[in-house]
N, C-alpha and C positions, 0 to 999 in steps of 0.2 A: 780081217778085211772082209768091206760084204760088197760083191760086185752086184749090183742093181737085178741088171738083167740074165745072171745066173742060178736068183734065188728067187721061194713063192713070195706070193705078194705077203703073207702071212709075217714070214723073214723081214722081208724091207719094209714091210709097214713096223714091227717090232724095231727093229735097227734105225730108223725115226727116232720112234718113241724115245730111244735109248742116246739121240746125238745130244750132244753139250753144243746150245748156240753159240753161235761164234767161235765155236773149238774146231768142227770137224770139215774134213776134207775134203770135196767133190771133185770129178775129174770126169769131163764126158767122155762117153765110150768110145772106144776106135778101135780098130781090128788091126792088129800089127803085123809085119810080115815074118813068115817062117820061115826057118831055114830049112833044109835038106833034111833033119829028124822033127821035125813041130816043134823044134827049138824058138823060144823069141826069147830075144833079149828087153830087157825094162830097163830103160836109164834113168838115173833119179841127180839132178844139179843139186848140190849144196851152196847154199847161199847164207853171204853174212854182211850182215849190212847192207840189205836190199840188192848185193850184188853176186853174178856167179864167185864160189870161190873155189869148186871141184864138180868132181865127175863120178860117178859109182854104175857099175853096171853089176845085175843078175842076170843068170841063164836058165829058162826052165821050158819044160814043155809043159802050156798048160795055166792057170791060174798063178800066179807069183807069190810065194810062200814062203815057209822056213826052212823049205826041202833047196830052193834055188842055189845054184852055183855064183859063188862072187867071180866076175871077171874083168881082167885088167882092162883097164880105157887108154887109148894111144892118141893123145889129145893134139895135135898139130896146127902150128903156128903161122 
């Protein structure tokens, strides 16, 4: 994962070079809220057939990674 505005221009002008058109991701920056330890949580929607089909959350302080905690989503109706 290359967040933009974390890395030298050196990095994101490489991590260009290196995207597949049409394959790759973007996602404007936003600064999410933290909890009580610099906890944020990241939710990611799975979609199938153009429509939501679930919910996934991580927990991390910090950059969202492989270190992150899975946690349960309490989705109400």
């Amino acid at each position: 994962m290359v967040i933009g505005k974390l890395v030298t221009a050196e990095v994101w002008k490489e991590s260009l070079a290196h995207a597949r058109p049409g394959r790759w991701i973007v996602q404007r920056c936003f600064h999410a809220k933290e909890g009580p330890r610099g906890e944020i949580v990241n939710y990611g929607v799975f979609v199938l057939g153009g429509e939501a089909a679930g919910l996934y959350a991580r927990v991390q302080v910090g950059a969202t990674d492989d270190r992150a905690l899975s946690a349960a989503v309490l989705v109400a109706g």
